[in-house]
N, C-alpha and C positions, 0 to 999 in steps of 0.2 A: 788373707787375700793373696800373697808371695808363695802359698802353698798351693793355691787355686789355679793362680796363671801358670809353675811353672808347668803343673799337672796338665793342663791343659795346652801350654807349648809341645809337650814329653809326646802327647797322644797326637798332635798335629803332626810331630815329624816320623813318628812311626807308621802314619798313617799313608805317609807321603813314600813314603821307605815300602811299602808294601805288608808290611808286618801282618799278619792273621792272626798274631793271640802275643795280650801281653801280659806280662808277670809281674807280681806287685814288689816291685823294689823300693828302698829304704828312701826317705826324705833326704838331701843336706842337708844341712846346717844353716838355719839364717843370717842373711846379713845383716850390717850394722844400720840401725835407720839412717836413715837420707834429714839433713836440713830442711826446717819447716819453712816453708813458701813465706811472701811477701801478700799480709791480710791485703785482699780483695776490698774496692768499693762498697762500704753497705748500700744494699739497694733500700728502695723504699717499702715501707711493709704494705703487704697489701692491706687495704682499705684506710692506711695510714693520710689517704688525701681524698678530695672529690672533684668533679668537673661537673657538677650541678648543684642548686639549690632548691628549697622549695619556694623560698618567699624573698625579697630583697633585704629584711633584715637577720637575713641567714649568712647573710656577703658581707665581711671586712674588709677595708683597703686600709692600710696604716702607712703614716708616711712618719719620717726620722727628718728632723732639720739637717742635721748630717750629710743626711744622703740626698741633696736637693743643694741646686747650683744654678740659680735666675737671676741671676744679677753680677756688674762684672763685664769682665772681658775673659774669664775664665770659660773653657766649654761646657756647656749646658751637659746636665745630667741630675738625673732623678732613678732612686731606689725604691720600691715599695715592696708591701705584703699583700699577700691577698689569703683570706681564710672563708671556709663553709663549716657547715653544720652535716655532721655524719649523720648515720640512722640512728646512732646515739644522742644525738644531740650535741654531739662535741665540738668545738672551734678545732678544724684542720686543716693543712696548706690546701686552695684549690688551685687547681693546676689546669692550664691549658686557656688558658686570656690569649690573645690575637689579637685586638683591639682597644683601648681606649682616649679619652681627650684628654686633656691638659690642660687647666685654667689658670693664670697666676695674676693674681692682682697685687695693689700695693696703696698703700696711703702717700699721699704726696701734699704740699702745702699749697696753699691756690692764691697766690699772690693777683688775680688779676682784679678782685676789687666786685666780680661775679660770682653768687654761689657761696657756697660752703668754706669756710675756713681749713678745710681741710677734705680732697675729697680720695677718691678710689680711683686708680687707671691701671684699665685692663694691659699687660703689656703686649701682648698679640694683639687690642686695637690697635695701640701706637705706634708698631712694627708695620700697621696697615694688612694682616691677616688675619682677617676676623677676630671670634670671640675666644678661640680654643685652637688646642693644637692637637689635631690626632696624633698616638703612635700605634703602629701596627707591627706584623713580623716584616714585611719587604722594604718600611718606609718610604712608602707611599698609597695614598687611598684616594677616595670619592668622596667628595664634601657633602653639602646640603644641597648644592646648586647641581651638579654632576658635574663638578668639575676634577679631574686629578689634580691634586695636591702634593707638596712635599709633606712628610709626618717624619718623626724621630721612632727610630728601629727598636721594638719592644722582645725582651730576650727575658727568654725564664731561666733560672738557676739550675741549671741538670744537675745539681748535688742537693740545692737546696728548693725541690719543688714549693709553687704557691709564692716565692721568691722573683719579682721581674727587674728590670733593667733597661732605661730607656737614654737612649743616645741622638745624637743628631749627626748621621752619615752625608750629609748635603755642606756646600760652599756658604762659608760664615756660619754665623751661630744659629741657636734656634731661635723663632718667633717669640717664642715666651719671654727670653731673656728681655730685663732691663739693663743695657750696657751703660747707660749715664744713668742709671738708680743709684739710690743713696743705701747700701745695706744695712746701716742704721734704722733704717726706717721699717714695717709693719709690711711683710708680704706675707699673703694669704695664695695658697696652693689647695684643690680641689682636682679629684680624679673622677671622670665617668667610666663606666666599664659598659660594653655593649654586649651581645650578640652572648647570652649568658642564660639558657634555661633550667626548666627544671627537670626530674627524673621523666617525664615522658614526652619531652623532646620542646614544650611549650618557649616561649620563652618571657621572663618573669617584667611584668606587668609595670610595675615602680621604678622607675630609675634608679640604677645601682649608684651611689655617689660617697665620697667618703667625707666623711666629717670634716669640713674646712680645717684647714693646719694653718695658724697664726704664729710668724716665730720672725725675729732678728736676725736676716744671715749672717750679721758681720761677728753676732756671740752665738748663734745656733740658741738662744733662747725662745722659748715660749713666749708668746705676749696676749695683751688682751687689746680689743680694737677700741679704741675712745668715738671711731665713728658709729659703731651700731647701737642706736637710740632706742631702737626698736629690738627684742628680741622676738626668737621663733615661738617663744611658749607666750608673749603676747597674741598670737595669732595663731595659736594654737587653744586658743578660749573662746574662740569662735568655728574656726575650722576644722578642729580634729586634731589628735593624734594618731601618725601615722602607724596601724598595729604593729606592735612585735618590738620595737624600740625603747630601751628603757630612758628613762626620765632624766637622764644626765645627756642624753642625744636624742629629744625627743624632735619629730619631724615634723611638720603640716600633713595633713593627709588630706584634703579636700580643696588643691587649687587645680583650677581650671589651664589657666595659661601651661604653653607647653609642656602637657601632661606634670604638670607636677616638680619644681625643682625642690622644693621639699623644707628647705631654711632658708633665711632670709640672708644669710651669709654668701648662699649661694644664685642669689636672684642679681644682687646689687655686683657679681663678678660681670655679667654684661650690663645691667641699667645703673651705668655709671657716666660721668658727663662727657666722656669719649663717643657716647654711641646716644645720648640726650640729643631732644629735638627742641623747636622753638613750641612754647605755650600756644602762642596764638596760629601757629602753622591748621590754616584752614579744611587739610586734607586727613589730617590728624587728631589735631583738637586736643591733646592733652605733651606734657614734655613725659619723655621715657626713662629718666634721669629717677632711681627709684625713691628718693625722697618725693617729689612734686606727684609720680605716679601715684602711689599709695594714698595722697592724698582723694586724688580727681576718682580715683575708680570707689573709694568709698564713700564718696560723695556723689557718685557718679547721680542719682535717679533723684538727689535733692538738687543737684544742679539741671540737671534735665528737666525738670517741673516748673522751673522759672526762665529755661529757654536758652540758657549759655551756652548747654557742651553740644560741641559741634563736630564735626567729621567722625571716623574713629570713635571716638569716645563716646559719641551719643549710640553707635552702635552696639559700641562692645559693656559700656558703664551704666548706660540709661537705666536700667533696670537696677542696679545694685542700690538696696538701703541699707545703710549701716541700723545694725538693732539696737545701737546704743545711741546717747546723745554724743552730736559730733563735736561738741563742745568738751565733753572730757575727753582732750589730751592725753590724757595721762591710760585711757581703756586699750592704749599701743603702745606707746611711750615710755615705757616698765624701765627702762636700763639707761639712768642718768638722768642727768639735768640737761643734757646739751638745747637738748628742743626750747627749752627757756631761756636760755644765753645766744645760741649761734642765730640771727634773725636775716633772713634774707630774701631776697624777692620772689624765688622762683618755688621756694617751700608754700609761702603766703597765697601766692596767686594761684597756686594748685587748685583752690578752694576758694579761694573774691576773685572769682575770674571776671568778674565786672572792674575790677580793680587794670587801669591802664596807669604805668608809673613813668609810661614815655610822655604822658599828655598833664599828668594829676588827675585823671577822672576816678572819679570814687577813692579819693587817696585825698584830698581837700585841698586840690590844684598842685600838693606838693611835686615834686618830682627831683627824686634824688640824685646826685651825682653817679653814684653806684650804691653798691650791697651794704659798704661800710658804714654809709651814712642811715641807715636803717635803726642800730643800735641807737642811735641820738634821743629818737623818739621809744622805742621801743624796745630799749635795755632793760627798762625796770619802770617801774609804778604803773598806772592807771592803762596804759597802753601796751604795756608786757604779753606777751602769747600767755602767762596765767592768770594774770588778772583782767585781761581784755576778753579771755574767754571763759571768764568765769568757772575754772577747773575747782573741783571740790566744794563746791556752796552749798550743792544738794547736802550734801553727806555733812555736813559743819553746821548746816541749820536744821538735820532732821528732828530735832528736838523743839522746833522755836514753836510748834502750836500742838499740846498735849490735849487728850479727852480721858481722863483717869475715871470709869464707871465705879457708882458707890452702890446703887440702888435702884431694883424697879422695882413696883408695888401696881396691882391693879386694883380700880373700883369700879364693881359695874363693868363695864364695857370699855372703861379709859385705861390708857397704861399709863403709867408717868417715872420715866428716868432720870437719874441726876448722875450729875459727873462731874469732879473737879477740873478747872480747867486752868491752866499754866500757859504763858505766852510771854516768851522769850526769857523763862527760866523762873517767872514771878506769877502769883497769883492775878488772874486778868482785872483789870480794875474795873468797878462799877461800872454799868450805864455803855462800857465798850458795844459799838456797832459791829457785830461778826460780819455783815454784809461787805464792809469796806476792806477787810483785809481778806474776802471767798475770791477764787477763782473761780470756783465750782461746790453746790453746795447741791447738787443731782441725787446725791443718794442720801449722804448727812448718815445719821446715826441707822446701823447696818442691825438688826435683831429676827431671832424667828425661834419655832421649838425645835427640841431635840428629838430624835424618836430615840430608843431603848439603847441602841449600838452607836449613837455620837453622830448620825446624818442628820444632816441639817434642813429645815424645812424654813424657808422664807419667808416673809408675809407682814413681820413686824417693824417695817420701817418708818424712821421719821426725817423731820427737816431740822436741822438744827435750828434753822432761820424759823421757817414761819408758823411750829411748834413749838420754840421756845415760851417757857412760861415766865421763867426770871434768871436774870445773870447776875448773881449780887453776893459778894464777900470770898471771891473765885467761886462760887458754885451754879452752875448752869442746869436746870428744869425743863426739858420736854417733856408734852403730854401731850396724845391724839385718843378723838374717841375710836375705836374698833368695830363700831357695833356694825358696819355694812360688807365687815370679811365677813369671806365663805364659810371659816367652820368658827363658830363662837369660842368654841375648846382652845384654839389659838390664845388665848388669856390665861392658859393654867401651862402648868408644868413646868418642866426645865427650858429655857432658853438664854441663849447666846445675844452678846451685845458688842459690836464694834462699832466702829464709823469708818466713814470716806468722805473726807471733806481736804480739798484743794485749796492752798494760801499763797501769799504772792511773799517772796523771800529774795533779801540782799544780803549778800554778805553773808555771815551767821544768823541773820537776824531775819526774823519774820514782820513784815512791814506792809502799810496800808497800798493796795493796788493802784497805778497809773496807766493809763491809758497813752499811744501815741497818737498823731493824724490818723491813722487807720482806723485806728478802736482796738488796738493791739496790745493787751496787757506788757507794760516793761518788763516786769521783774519776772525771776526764775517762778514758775510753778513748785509749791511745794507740797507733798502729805501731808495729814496729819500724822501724830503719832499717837494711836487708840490700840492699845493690849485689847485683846480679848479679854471676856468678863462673864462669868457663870451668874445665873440667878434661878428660880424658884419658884416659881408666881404661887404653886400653891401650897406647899411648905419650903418655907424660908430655912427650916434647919437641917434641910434633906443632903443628900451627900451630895457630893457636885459631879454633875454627870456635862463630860468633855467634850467638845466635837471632835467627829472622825479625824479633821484635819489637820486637829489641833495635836493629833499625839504622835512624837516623830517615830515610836514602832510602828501605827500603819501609816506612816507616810516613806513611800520612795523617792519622792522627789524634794528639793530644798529650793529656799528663797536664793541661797547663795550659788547654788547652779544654777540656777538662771542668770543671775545680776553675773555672773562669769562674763557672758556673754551680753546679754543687755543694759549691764551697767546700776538700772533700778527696774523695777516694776513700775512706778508712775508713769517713767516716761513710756513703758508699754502700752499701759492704756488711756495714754491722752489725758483728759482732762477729771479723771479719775484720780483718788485721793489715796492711793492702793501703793502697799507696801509688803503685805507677807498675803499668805493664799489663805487665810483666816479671813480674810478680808473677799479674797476671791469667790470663798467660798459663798457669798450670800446668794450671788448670781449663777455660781457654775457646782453645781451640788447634783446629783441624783434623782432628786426628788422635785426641781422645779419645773413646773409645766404651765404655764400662762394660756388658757384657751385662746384669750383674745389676743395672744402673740406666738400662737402654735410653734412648735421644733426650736430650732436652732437660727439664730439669725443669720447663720450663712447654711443655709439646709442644701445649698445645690452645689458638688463638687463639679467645675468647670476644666477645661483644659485649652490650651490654644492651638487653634489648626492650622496656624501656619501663615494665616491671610490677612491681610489688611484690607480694614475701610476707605471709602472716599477720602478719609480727613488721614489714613497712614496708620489708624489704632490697630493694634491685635483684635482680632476676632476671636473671642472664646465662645467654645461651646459646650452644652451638658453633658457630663460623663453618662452615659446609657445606663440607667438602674442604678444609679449613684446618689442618695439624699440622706439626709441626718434628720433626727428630728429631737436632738436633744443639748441640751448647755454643759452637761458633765464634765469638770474643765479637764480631765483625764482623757475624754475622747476628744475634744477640742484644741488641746494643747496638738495630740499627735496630729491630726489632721490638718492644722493649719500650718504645723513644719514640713509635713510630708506632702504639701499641694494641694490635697484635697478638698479646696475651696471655693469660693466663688471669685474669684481671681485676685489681684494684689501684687505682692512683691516676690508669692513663694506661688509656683503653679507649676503644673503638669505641662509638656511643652505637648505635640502632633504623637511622638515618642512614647507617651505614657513617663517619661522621665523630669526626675522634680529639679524645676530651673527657681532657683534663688535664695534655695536653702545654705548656709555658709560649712556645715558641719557633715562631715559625713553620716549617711542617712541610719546605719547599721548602729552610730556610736552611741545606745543609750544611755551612757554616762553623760555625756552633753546636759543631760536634765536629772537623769536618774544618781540619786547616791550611790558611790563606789562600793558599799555594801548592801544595794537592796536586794531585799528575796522578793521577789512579785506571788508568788505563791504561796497560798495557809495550807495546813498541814490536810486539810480537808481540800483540798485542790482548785477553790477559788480563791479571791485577790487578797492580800496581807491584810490590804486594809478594811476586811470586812465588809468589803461593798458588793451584793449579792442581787442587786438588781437595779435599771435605771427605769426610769417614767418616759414615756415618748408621748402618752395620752392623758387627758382626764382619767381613763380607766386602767390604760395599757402600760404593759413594763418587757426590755430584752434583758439579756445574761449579757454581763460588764466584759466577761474576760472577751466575750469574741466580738463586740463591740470594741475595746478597747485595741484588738488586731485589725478589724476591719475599719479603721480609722484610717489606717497606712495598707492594709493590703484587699484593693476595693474590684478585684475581679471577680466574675460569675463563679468560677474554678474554688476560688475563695470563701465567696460564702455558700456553696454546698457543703464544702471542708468543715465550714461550722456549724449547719444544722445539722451534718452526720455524726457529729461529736454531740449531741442533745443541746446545743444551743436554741435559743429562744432570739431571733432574730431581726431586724428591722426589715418591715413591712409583712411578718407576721409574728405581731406581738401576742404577748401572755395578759389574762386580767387579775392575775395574780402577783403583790410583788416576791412573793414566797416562790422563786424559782428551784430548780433543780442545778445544782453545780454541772457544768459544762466539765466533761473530762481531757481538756484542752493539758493540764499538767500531768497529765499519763505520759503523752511524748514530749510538753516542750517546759515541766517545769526545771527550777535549773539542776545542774547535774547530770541530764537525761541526755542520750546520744542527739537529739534534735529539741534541746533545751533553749530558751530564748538567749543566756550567757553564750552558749555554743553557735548559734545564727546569728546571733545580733553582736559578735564578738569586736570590740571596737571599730577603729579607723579603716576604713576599705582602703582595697589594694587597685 
């Protein structure tokens, strides 16, 4: 290089000198090197960060107790991280935030003899600025209301990108700060990030939020909050998990309210009793305090049916049914005991809103001094929040009334079954009247045949009651004659035996039914408990051939995904004696078709347009080319989650979109096991099911059935008779169908596989 320049100096001055021709003369001699420089700022590599994402759980914010300063007379200050997801997939700094909030709450003790023993205060309510504190780059921005505000000045690390820093450049402290907090005490810190898209400019859907940070400033430790009763993966067993978030941060993914705060950690940083309304406030109709909330909105549409919830709440709640019984406490309540010790007025009245404790009405004139005096009655025994609501009884007496099947035998046209029968863990005694301890005795002993692949065909049912032939030594004897079914053959072969029989149950114990002034059974509704049971009619020593339903490789769905969510299957279906889908299955099978009770008992999918009647009701109307005409509980389940019905709790709204469903609609894990394959290797249904009955003579193909249950446009079903589907309203009289080649493009694995489309919790 030293040989280059001087060469090139030599010919510049000669050139300037006039020179026309030059000679090659001899190099000098090099000099001594020169001292090495002072190393240069490493820059950042490139692709080393991002300033977009694709999805919200592609975005980290991390916060250090360290670097966070809300309490005090010290000045406010907060350090964070911010990280994305490269085209590799990697956690890298993302750089270029502008924008986000600020939320700090804190646990405080509530001496005032109201409410909670301990409750949450936002410190930006109690500063009197709002719920949150922006920072931006100029400190200062545009609120909700349009108003300019003061915000704390947000700076990025120019050494260390994806690195920010947020200060407070204004007179006094920041809003956040607690200057009379107790640093002792439990504050929780929460960051939103705005104005954050993804690679083609969109911007991303979910709220960016960083996992509440719970810590001690006065030791920078980590804490746990004794206030949240409730966690997010309680309400994440109905709701959804939100995709892409692993199981140690898993989020809600399906709440409505302000698109989504996502955990419950971060709902209760504004519905805290700072910003809590009065219960009875007539313009309202519910307190906003997130304990009392939680209650009223999922009680919302059992409180609206007996005429309580008013203003607000009859608006926005009316319609919510919770899918479980609202008496177990415990199907939210996952994280402690507090709900059973802290007792107080405004938790309680969320839900006895008939309940007045300024007057005693519906309280038995009592009326208490304050909250404290609550625990008096209602600390412990007969009046406690678990035993007053009877938490766990279902599950503690599911044993109190067994049907253990020994034997069916036909003569002639008669069937006659026996079963041993146990009640409340003993063999039943003589001469016992089953009528006194039924709620329901509708279906009683569940039977029908098999055909060759385990579908179940109906037809063989009895009464416990008024079939019974003797109850004597614990052993129980139904017999009916047969002879006026349809097909006589019904008497031979392989068939299945359950029951559904309903008992009245206290405590553990299964006990004789009571009536009150109304005609209102007291006691808990219970199952029975009837395993399924193989028999033979016409060889007794033949192999035993299963129902479909019965075998968990072709079942994708469990009893236990559902009770996720609904808690039990009885109280699903009312007054039904129904525990596992063996039991479902007598009525919801393939193959049942009742002339004199054609289709489906809900054949007409409705939607609501919008309008009200004279009397204020929803008007719904018929979906155009929209009807069922079969009980398949595979197509019945989907279409009663996905709205497609004759109206209720879950309906299609003017929008074509499903209002009441709790669970994001995409997440088939909600029902389906974390490992089902829905497709045989031969590309219809795992579970062998190759055709359904819609007629005396008529059958369609399952699998596009089972799509058109949820996806009911015209567009829709031409997509599935062009794939060789056999369709509703032009059935096959064969049930020997042809496979639908629906698993060409959507079995799993496939670019447009139902895993691939229906991939969890939407965004």
């Amino acid at each position: 290089m030293k040989k280059n320049n001087r060469t090139l100096l030599a010919m510049a001055l000669m050139c300037a000198l006039g020179v026309s021709a030059c000679g090659d003369g001899k190099d000098g001699k090099d000099g001594a090197d020169g001292l090495p420089g002072d190393p240069g700022t490493p820059g950042a590599g490139a692709g080393l960060t991002v300033d977009t994402v694709e999805s919200a759980a592609d975005f980290i914010l991390t916060l250090d107790p360290a670097d966070i300063v809300v309490v005090g007379s010290d000045d406010f200050t907060i350090k964070f991280t911010a990280t994305g997801k490269d085209s590799k997939g990697d956690d890298v700094p993302f750089t270029g935030l502008e924008r986000v909030a600020l939320y700090v709450t804190n646990q405080v003790a509530n001496d005032t003899g109201t409410g909670a023993p301990m409750v949450w205060s936002n410190n930006a309510m109690v500063n009197s600025f709002g719920t949150s504190m922006y920072c931006n780059l100029d400190g200062q921005t545009t609120d909700r209301q349009g108003n300019v505000v003061e915000a704390c000045t947000l700076v990025e690390d120019a050494d260390n990108p994806g690195t920010y820093t947020g200060t407070w450049e204004h007179d006094g402290n920041a809003p956040v700060v607690s200057a009379n907090g107790d640093p002792n005490s439990l504050f929780r810190v929460m960051i939103r990030s705005y104005d954050v898209t993804n690679s083609a400019g969109v911007g991303i859907s979910d709220k960016l939020l960083s996992t509440p940070l719970d810590f001690i400033p006065a030791t920078g430790a980590l804490a746990v909050s004794e206030k949240d009763a409730v966690s997010s993966a309680a309400c994440i067993q109905c709701h959804s998990a939100l995709d892409g978030y692993d199981a140690a941060d898993g989020r809600i993914a399906n709440i409505e309210a302000h698109h989504n705060y996502q955990k419950v950690e971060n709902c209760v940083a504004c519905h805290n009793p700072a910003y809590a309304s009065d219960q009875t406030d007539p313009a309202i109709g519910f307190n906003v305090n997130f304990n009392a909330m939680i209650h009223t909105i999922h009680a919302g549409g059992h409180l609206a049916e007996f005429g309580v919830l008013k203003g607000e709440a009859l608006d926005n709640f009316g319609e919510v049914h919770f899918p479980a019984e609202m008496n177990e406490c415990t199907v939210c309540h996952d994280n402690g005991d507090q709900w059973k010790t802290n007792v107080y007025a405004e938790a309680c009245t969320s839900c006895h809103m008939t309940v007045d404790l300024t007057t005693g009405t519906g309280h038995a004139g009592i009326v208490p001094a304050n909250d404290t005096a609550c625990v008096g009655c209602h600390g412990a025994g007969s009046l406690s929040p678990e035993v007053a609501h009877r938490v766990g009884e279902r599950e503690s007496a599911a044993s109190g009334f067994v049907l253990d099947f020994t034997d069916a035998t036909v003569s002639g046209t008669t069937l006659t079954i026996t079963a041993n029968v146990t009640l409340n863990g003993a063999a039943i005694p003589d001469g016992t009247d089953l009528s006194e301890y039924m709620v329901s005795d509708t279906r009683g002993i569940l039977a029908g045949n098999l055909e060759a692949d385990g579908t179940p065909n109906r037809g063989l049912g009895m009464s416990v009651l008024t079939d019974q032939v003797s109850l004597t030594g614990g052993v129980l004897t139904v017999a009916k004659d047969f002879s006026a079914i349809a097909s006589p053959n019904s008497l031979t072969g392989p068939i299945y035996v359950t029951a559904e029989v309903q008992v009245c149950s206290e405590g553990d114990m299964v006990v004789k039914c009571t009536q009150d002034a109304n005609g209102n059974i007291e006691q808990l509704p219970l199952a029975n408990s009837a395993p399924i049971k193989y028999f033979n009619l016409t060889d007794p020593n033949a192999a035993e051939l299963k129902a479909r339903m019965d075998d968990p490789d072709r079942v994708t769905v469990s009893e236990a995904q559902c009770n996720t969510c609904h808690g039990n299957l009885t109280h699903v279906k009312g007054t039904h004696g129904v525990t596992e889908f063996t039991q479902c299955m007598d009525c919801h099978n393939n193959r049942w078709y009742d002339p004199s009770r054609p289709g489906s008992f809900h054949s007409n999918a409705v939607y609501d347009t919008g309008t009200v009647d004279a009397n204020g009701d929803k008007v719904f109307a018929p979906i155009d080319g929209v009807t069922f005409s079969n009980r398949d509980l595979m197509t019945v389940a989907h279409r009663f989650h996905a709205g497609n019905w004759d109206g209720g709790g879950i309906y299609k709204n003017e929008d074509m979109e499903v209002h009441g469903y709790p669970a994001a609609a995409t997440d088939c894990q909600a029902c389906h096991k974390e490992d089902a394959v829905f497709f045989a290797a031969d590309g219809g249904l795992t579970s062998g099911k190759r055709s359904i009955q819609v007629s005396t003579t008529e059958y369609i193909s399952p699998v596009a059935e089972s799509c058109r249950s949820c996806h009911i446009s015209a567009s829709a079903l031409a997509h599935f008779k062009s794939n060789g589907a056999t369709v509703e309203g032009s059935p096959d009289t064969t049930a020997d169908l042809p496979v639908e080649s629906c698993a060409t493009c959507h079995a799993e694995g496939k670019t447009y596989g139902v895993d691939i489309m229906h991939a969890g919790g939407a965004h």
